[in-house]
N, C-alpha and C positions, 0 to 999 in steps of 0.2 A: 578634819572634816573634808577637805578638801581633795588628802587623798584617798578615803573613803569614795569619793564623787566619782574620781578618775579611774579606782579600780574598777566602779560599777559599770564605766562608762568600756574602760577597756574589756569588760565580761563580756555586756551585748555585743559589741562590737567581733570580738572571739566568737561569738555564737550566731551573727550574722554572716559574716565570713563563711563558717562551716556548713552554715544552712544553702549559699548561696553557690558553694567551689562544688565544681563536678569533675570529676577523675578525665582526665586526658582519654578521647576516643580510642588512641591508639590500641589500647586493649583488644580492642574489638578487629573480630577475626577480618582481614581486607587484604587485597591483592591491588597489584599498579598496574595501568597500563599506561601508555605512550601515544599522546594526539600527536599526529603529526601536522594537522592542518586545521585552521579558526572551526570550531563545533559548536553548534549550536543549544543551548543549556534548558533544556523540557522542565514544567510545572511536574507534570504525570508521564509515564510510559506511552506518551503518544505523539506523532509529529502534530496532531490536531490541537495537541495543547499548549497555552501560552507558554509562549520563549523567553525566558526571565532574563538571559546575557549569555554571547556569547564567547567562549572559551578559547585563548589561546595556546599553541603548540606548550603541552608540559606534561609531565608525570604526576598522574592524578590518582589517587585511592578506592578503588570500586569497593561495593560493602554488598552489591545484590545483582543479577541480572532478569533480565525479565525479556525473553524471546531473543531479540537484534540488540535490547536499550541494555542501559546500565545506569546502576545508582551509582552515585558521585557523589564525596564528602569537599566541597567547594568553599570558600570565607562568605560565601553567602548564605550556604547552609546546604542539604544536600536534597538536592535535583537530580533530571535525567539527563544523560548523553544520546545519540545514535549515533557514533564515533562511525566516520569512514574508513580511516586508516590509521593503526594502531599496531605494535607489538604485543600477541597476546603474555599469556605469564608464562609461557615458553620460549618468549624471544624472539619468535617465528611472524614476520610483518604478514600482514593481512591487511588488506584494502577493499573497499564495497568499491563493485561495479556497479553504477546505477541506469545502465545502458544497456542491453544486449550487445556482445562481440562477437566476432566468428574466433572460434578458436582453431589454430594452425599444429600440422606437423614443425616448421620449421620458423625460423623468422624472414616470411616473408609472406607477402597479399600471393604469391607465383603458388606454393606449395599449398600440399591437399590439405582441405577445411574440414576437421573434424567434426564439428559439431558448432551449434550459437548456442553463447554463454549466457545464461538469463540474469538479470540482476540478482547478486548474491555478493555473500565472504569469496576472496580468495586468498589461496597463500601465494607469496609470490617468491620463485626459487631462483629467480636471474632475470637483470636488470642492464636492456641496451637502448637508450634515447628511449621512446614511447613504445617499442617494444618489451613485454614479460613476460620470461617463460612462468606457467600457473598451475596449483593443483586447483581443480573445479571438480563440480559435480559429474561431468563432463570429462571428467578422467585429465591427464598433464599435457600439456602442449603451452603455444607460443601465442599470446594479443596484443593490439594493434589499440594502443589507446587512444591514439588518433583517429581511428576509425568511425568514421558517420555509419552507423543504420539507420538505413529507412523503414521504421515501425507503426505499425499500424494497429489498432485495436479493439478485437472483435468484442463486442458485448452484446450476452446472450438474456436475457427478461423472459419473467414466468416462470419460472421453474424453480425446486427440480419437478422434471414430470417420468411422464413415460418415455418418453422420449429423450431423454437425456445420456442413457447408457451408449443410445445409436448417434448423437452429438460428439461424445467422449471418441467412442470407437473411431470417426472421423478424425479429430482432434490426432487423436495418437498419429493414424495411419499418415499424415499430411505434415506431422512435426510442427505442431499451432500450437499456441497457449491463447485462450479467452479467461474473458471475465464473467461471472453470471452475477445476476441481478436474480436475489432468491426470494423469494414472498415465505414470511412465515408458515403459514399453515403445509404449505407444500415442504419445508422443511423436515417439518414431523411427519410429513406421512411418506416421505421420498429421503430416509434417512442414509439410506446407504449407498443410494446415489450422490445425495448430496458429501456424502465421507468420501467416495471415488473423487469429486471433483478435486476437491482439497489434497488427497493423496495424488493424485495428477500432474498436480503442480500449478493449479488455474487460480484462479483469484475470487471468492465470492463475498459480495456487495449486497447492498439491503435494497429490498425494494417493496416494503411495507407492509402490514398485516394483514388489511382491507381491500387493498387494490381499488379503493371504492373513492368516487371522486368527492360525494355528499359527505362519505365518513372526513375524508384527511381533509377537506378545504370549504367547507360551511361552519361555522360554529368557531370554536376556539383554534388562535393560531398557532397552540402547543399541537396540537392535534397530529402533525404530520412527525414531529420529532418524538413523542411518545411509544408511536406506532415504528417508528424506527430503531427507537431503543428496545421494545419488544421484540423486536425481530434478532437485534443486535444480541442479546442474552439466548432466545433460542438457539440461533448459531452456534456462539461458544460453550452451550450446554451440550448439542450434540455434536459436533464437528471439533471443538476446541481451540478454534481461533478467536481472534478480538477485533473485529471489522468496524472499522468510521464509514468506509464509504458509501454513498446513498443513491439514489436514483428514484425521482418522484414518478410515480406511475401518471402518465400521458405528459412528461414531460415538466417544465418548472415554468414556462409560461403560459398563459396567463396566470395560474392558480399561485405560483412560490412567491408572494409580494413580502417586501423588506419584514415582517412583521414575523412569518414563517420563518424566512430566513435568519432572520435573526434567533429563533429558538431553536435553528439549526447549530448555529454557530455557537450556542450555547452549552449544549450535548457534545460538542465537539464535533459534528458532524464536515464532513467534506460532501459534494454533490456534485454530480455527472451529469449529460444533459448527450447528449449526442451532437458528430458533424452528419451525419449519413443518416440518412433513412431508409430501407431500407422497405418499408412499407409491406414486409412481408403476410402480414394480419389480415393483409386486404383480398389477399390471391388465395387460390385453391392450390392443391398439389398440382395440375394440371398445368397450371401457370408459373411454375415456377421460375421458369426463364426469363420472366417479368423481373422476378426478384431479383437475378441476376442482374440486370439490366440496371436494373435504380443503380446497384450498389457502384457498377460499372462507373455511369455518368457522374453520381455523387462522388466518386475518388478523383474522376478528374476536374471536378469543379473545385474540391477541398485544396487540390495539389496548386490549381491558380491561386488560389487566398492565403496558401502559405497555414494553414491553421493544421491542428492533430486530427489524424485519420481514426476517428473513433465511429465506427457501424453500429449501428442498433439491427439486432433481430429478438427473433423471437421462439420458445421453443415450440414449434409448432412442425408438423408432415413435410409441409411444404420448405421449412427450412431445410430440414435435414436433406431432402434433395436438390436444393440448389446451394448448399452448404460446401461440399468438394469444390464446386468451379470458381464457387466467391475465393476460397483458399487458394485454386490455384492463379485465377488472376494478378490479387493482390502482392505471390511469391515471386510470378513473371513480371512485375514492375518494379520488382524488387525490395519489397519489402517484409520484414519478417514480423511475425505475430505475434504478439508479448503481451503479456498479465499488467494489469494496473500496478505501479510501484505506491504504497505509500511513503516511502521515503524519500521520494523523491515527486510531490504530487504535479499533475500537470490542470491546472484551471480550465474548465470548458463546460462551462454553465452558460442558458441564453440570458440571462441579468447580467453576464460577467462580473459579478460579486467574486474580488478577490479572496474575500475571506473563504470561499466555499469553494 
């Protein structure tokens, strides 16, 4: 009877085992890459989302990628990467710049500057102290990883409109990168201007469905994050990108209280707020020298306080003409104009909520 008992006992047991063993992942098609330096370990494909642990220098198994991120098979189970620096499966090191650099004919600050490197991949073909020689978008030449830019940046609200083609066409002509702050419904109806920005190389940001202060900030404190997520799918329906970053229309004080914010936080949302004003909404075309003016004063108030040179305008006539001199000021104090990184995000909210 007893070994009756024990067979029974070694069956289920057989049959638990079998129910419960799963085939070694390896099967499954995966490629290695190489962290070179501590990476930080994403919930989801986004820097907005929680950071479960992060990861030491090692050769790790990618199984998916998804734009910059990569899926990772980890003992914790498998999460995101936005690896900096890595050997892709060519061998060939690549490193994110998360800075704009000047890139050089030669190794040195003395020789001719081809072009500034926007945050991106590079490959890197030769290595002397914190100079590398690099292929870029930007074609091969020599950076200065020590190198400070002074970056500043422009954010453009309202749009797309009509006026945005003749923003862009500046844009180019002056060698500028902006961010725009897109309102949905002008999304859909300004669809191929809003495609140009994107192809451009600019950065575009939410700036809600409504515009309307009674819509987003009466009633429910979902209200503003909903209308942000709407925005956030129109985008990547017509354009093709996957945008966190927000900007409350007239700003986040007084209306963005903990409660909003916090269902910002919950969408994953990141949010903008402005150092500059730029007050261009108030003037006519005729005044636009006004506007030049604020933007003047506000940069050198910003540069005392030590904070990021973030402009608000707006797309409006009168920008577009006092839009050249703001570009060329800001180049003569030496600063270069750069798109919003999110991977690299910089806090400048008036609540200063780190989370956002």
């Amino acid at each position: 009877m007893k070994l009756v008992r024990l067979g029974i006992f070694a069956l289920i047991f057989a049959l638990l085992f079998s129910i419960s063993f799963k085939p070694a992942e390896a099967a499954e098609k995966s490629r290695t890459i190489y962290l070179y330096h501590k990476t930080p370990l994403y919930k989801s494909n986004s820097t907005a989302s929680a950071r479960i642990a992060t990861l030491a220098p090692q050769t790790i198994s990618v199984f998916s990628k998804y734009g910059d991120f990569y899926k990772v098979r980890t003992s914790k189970g498998r999460y995101w990467i936005h690896p900096s620096d890595f050997k892709d499966e060519y061998g060939r090191h690549r490193i994110y710049i998360a800075t704009s650099l000047s890139l050089y004919t030669a190794q040195s600050s003395n020789s001719e500057k081809k072009a500034v490197i926007e945050p991106q991949y590079i490959t890197v073909l030769a290595a002397s102290k914190s100079w590398l020689k690099v292929e870029s978008t930007k074609g091969t030449g020599w950076v200065n990883l020590a190198e400070k830019l002074k970056v500043a940046y422009l954010t453009i609200d309202d749009g797309p409109s009509k006026y945005t083609g003749q923003i862009l066409d500046i844009l180019k002509k002056k060698n500028a990168k902006a961010t725009f702050f897109a309102i949905e419904p002008n999304i859909r109806a300004y669809k191929t201007n809003m495609i140009r920005v994107n192809r451009e190389g600019h950065y575009i940001g939410l700036h809600s469905v409504s515009h309307n202060a009674t819509k987003l900030y009466k009633g429910s404190s979902q209200n503003v994050a909903r209308e942000m997520e709407i925005t956030r799918k129109t985008l990547r329906s017509v354009v093709g990108v996957n945008h966190y970053l927000t900007r409350v229309p007239y700003g986040s004080k007084p209306y963005m209280t903990k409660s909003f914010r916090d269902w910002l936080v919950k969408y994953n949302f990141k949010m903008w707020d402005w150092t500059i004003d730029s007050n261009d909404w108030r003037y006519s075309t005729s005044q636009y020298t006004t506007i030049i003016r604020n933007v003047k004063s506000g940069v050198l108030a910003v540069e005392k306080q030590k904070e990021p040179i973030i402009i608000l305008v707006h797309e409006r006539p009168q920008t577009v003409k006092a839009l050249p001199q703001i570009i060329d000021y800001l180049k003569a104090r030496g600063y270069t104009l750069v798109t919003y990184n999110p991977s690299h995000h910089v806090v400048s909210n008036f609540w200063n909520d780190g989370r956002l």
